[in-house]
DSSP file (Angstrom, degrees, kcal/mol; ACC not computed):
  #  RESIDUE AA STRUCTURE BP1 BP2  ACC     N-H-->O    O-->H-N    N-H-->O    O-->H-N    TCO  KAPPA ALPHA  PHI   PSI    X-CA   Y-CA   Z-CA
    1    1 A X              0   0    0      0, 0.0    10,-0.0     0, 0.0     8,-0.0   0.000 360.0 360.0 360.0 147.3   32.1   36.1  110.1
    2    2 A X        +     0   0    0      6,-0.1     7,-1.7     8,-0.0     2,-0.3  -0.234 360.0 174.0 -65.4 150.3   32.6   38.1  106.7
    3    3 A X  B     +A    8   0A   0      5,-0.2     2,-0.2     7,-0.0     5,-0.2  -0.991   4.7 165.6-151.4 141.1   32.1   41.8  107.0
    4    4 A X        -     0   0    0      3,-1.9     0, 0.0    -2,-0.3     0, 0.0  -0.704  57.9 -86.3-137.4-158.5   32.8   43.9  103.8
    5    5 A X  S    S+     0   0    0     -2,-0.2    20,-0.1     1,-0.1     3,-0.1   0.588 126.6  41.7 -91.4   8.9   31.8   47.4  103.3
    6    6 A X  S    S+     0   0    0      1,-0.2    19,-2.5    18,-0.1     2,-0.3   0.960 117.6  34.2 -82.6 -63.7   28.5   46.4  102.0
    7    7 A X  E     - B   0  24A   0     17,-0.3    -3,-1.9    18,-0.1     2,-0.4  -0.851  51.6-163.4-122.4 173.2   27.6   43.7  104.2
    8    8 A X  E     -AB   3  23A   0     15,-3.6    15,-1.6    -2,-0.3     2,-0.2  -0.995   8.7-166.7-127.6 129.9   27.7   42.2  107.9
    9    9 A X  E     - B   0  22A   0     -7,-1.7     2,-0.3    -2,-0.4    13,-0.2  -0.580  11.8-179.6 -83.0 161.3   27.1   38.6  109.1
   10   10 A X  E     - B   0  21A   0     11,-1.9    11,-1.3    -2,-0.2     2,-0.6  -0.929  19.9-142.8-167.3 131.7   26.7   38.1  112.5
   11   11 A X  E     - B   0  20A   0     -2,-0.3     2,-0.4     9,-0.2     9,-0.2  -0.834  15.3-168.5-103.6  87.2   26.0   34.7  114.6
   12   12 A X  E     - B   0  19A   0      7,-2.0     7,-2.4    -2,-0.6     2,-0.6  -0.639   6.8-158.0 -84.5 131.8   23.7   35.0  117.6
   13   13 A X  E     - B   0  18A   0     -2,-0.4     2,-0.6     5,-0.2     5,-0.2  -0.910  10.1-176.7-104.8 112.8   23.5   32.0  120.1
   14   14 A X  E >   - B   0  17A   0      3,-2.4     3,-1.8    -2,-0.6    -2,-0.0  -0.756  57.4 -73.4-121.9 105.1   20.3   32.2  121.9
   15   15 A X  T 3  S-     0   0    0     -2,-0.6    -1,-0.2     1,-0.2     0, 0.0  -0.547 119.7 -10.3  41.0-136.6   20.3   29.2  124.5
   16   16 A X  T 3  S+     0   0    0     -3,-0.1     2,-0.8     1,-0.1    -1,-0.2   0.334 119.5  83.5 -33.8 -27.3   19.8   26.7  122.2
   17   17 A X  E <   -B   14   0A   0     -3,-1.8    -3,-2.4    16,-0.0     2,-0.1  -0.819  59.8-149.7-128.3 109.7   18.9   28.2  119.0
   18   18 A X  E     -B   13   0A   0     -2,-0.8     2,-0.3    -5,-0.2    16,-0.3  -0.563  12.9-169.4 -78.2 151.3   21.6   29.5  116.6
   19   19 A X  E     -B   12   0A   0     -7,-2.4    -7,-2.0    14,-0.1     2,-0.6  -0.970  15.8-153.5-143.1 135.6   20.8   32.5  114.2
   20   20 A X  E     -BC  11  32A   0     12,-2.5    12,-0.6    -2,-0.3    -9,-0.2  -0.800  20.5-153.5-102.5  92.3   23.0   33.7  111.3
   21   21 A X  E     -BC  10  31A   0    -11,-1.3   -11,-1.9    -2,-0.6     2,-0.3  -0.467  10.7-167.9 -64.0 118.0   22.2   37.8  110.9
   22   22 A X  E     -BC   9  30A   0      8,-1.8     8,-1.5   -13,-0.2     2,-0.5  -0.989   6.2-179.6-121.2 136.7   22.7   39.4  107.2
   23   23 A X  E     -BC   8  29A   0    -15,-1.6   -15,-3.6    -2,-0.3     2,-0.7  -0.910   8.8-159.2-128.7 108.0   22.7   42.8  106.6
   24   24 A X  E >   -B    7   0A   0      4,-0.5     3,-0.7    -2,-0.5   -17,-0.3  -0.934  64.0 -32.7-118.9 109.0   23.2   44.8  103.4
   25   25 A X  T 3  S-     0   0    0    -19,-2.5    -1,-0.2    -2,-0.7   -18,-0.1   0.692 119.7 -46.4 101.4  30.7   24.2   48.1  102.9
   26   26 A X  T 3  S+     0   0    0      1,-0.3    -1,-0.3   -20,-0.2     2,-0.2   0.784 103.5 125.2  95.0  35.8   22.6   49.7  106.0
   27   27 A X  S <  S-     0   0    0     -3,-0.7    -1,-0.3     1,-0.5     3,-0.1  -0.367  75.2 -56.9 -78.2-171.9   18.6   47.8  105.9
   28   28 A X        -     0   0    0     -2,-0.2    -4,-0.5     1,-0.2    -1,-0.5   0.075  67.2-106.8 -76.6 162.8   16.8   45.8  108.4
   29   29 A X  E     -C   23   0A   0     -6,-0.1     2,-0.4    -3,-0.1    -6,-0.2  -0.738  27.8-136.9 -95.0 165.9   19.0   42.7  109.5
   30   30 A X  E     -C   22   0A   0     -8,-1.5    -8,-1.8    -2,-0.4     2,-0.6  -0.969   8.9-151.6 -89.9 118.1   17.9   39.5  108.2
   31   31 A X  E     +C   21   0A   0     -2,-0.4     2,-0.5   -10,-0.2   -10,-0.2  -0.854  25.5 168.7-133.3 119.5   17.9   36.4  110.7
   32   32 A X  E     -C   20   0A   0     -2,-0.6   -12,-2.5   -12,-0.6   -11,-0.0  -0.851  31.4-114.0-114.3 120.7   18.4   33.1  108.8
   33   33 A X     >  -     0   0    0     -2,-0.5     4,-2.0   -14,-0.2   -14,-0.1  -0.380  31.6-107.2 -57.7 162.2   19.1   29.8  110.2
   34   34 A X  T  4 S+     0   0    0    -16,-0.3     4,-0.5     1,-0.2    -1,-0.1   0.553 124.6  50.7-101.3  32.6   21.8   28.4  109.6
   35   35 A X  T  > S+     0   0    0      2,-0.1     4,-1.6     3,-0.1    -1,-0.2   0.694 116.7  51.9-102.8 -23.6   20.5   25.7  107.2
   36   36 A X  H >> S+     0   0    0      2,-0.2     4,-1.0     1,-0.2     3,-0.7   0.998 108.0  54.9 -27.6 -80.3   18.7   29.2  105.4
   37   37 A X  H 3X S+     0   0    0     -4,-2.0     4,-2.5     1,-0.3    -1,-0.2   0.550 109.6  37.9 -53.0 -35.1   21.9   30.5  105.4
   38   38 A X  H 3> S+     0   0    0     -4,-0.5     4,-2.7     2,-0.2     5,-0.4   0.855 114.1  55.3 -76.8 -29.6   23.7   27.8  103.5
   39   39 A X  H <X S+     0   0    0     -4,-1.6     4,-0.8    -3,-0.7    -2,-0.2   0.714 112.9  44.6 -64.1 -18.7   20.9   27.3  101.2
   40   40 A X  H  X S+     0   0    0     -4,-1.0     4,-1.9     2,-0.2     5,-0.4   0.929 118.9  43.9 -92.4 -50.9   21.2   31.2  100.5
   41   41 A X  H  X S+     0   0    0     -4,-2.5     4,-1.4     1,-0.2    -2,-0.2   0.862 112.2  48.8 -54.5 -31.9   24.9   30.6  100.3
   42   42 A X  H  X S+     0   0    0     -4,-2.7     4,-2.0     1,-0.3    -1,-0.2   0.814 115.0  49.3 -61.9 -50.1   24.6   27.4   98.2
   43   43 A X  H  X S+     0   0    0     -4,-0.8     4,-1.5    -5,-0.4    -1,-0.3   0.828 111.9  47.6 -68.7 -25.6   22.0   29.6   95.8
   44   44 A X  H  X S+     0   0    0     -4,-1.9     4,-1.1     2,-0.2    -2,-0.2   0.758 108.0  51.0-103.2 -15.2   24.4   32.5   95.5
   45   45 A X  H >X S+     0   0    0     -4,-1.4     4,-3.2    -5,-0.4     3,-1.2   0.891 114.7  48.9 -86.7 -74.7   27.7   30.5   94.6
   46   46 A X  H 3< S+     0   0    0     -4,-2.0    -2,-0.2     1,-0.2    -3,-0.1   0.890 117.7  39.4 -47.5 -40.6   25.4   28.6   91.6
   47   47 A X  H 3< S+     0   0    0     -4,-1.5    -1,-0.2     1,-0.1    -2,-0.2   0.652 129.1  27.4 -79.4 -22.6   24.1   31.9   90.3
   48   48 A X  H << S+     0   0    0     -3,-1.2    -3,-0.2    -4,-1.1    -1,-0.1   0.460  76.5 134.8-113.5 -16.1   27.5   34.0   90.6
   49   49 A X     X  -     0   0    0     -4,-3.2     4,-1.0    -5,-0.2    -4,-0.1  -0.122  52.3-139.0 -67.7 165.8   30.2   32.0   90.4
   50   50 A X  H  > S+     0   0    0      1,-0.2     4,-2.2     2,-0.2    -1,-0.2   0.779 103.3  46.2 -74.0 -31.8   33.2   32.9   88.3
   51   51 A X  H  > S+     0   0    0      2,-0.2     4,-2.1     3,-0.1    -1,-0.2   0.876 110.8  51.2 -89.3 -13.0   33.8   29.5   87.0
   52   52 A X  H >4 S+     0   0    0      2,-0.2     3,-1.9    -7,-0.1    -2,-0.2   0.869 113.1  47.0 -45.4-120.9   30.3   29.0   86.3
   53   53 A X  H >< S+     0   0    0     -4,-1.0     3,-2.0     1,-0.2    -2,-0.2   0.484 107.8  55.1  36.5-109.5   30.4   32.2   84.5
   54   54 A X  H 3< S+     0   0    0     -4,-2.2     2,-0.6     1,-0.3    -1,-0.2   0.737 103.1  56.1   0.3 -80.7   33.7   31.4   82.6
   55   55 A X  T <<        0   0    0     -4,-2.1    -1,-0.3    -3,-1.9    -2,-0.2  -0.196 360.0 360.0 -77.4  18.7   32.2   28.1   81.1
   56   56 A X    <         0   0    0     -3,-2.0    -1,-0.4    -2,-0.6    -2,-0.2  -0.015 360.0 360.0-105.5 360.0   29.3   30.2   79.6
């Protein structure tokens, strides 16, 4: 999972039930699903991206 010095992901398997853990800059973790977790990724790629961006 990506780890920079800002933030840490993390993927816990509990029996059944996957959880995708974000963590920013030394606050509480956050525990997402992982259909959260692409919808957060999905949100942060339209709002940031470079080519996006670029083409403004």
């Amino acid at each position: 999972m990506p780890q920079s010095a800002s933030f840490a992901v993390e993927e816990h398997v509990h029996g059944e039930t996957v959880w995708v853990a974000l963590r920013a800059r030394g606050a509480d973790w956050s525990w997402l699903t992982p259909a959260e977790a692409v919808e957060l990724g999905r949100a942060f790629i339209e709002k940031y991206s470079t080519a996006k961006q670029a083409a403004e």
